[in-house]
C-alpha positions in Angstrom: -43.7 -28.2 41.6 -41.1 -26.1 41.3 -41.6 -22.3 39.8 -38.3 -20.8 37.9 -37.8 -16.7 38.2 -37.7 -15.4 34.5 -34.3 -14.3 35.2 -32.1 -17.5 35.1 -32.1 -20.5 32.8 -31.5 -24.2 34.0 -27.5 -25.2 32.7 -26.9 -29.2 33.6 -28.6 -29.1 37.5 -28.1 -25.7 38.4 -29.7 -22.3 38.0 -27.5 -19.6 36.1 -28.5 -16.2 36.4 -29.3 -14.4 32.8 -27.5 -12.0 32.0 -29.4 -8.7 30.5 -25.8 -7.3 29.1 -24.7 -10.6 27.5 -24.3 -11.2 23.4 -24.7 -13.8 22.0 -22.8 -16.0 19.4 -25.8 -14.9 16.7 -25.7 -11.0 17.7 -22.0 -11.1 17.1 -21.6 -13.1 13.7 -24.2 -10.6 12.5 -22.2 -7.2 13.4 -19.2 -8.9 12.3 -20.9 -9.8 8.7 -22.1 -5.8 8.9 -18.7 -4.6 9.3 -17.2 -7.1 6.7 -19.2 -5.7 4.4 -18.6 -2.0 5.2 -14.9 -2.5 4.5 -16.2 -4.3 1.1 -17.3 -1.6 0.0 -15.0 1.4 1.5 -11.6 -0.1 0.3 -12.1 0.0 -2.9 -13.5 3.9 -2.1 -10.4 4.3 -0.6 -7.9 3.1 -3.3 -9.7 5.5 -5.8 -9.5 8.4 -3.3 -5.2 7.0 -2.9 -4.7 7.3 -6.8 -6.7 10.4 -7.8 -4.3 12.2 -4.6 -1.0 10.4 -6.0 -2.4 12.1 -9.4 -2.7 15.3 -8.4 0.2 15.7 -6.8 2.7 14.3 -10.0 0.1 16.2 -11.8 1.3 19.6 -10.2 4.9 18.1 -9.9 5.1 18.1 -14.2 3.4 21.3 -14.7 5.8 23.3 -11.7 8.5 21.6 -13.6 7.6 22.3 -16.9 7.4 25.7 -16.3 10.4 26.2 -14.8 12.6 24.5 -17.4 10.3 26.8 -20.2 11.1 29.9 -17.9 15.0 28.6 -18.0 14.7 28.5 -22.0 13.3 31.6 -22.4 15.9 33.2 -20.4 18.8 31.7 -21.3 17.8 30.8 -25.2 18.6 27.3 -24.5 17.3 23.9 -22.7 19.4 22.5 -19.8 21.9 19.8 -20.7 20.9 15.7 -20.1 21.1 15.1 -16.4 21.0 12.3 -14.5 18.1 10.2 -12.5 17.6 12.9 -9.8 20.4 15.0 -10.2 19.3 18.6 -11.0 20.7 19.8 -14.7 23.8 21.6 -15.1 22.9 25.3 -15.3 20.0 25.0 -13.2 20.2 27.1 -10.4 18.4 26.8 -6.8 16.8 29.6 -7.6 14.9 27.8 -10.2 14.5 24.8 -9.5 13.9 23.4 -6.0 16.8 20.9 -5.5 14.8 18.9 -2.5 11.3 18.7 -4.6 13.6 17.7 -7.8 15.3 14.9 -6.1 12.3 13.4 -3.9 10.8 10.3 -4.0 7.6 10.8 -6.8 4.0 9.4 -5.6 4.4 6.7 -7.9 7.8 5.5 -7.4 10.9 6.6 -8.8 12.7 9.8 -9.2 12.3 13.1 -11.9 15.0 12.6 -15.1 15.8 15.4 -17.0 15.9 14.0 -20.6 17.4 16.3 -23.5 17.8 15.1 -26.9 16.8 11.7 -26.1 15.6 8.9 -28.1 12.6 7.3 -27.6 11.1 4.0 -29.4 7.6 5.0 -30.7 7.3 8.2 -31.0 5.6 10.5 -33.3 8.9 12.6 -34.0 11.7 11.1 -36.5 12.9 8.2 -34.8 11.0 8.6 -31.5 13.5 12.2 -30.6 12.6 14.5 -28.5 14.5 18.0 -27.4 13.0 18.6 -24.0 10.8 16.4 -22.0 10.3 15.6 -18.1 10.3 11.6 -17.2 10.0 9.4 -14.1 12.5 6.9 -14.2 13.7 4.0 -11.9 16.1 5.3 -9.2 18.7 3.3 -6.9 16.3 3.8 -4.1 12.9 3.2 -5.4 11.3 1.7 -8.4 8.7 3.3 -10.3 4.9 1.9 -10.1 3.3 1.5 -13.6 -0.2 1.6 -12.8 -2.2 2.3 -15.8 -5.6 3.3 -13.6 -3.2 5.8 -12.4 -0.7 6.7 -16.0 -4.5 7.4 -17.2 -5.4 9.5 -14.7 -2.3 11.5 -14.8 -3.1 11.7 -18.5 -6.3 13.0 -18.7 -5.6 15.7 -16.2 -1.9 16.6 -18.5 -3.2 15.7 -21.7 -5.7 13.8 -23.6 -6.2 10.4 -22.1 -4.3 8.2 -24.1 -0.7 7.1 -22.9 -0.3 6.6 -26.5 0.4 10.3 -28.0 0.0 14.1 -26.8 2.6 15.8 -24.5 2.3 13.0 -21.6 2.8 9.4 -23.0 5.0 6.3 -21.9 8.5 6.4 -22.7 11.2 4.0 -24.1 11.9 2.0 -20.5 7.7 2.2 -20.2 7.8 5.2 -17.7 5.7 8.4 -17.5 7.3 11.1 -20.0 6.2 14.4 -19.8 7.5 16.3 -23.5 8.0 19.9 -23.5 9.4 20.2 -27.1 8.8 17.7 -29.4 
């Protein structure tokens, strides 16, 4: 009779040597299930951490803003006329306002809009007016992303959580509108 070393396994009629290093199809399905599951559980991590950083930064983009069209106001005794999507107001000067961080792309799509005496469906003025406010509004080069998770976010950081009145609030076209004077 024939003795087999402990080493090899019998594959048809020959002896294979075992491998110590190899894995096997088992081993393998199991890290791959371990890792699956890990990325389960990290994307959605990882989308949360995307929108609260997208948030702070528009966050920080409406208050510089803000305060720099308030500073204009007080100097001058008046707001800036209407501008267009991404153009910075008339009167404005570089000084004041940042003509490259005025006209960039926003975290959530879209471009800044100067909006003066505009109307506004819904609003709590007289017909949805307001003097002064700060929106985001669809450019030629880039739409703007309504995602409520993140419009709420943005909210509650600005104002008081609901898109539906306070300073920041959704505007006519659905946008983020950031009012300075009602």
């Amino acid at each position: 009779m024939r003795v087999r070393p402990t080493t090899s396994r019998l594959l048809g009629r020959r002896d294979i040597p075992r491998s110590a290093a190899g894995v096997g199809l088992v081993e393998l399905m199991v890290v791959v299930t371990i890792i699956s599951m890990i990325m389960l559980a990290a994307v959605p991590t990882y989308n949360r951490i995307q929108r609260k950083a997208r948030a702070s930064a528009v966050v920080n983009d409406f208050r510089v803003f803000a305060a720099v069209f308030q500073a204009h106001a007080h100097e001058t005794g008046s707001w800036p006329a209407e501008a267009a999507v991404g153009d910075v107001p008339l009167g404005m000067t570089e000084a004041e306002l940042k003509s490259e961080s005025w006209q960039k792309i926003t975290p959530m799509g879209g471009q800044f809009n100067w909006e003066f005496n505009q109307v506004h469906p819904g609003g709590t003025s007289p017909g949805g007016r307001w003097r002064a406010a700060i929106a985001i509004t669809d450019s030629a080069t880039s739409p703007v992303i309504l995602d409520q998770a993140l419009l709420l976010e943005i909210d509650r950081a600005l104002d008081d959580g609901d898109l539906t009145t306070g300073s920041f609030r959704l505007g006519g076209d659905g946008g983020p509108l950031f009012i300075l004077e009602p």
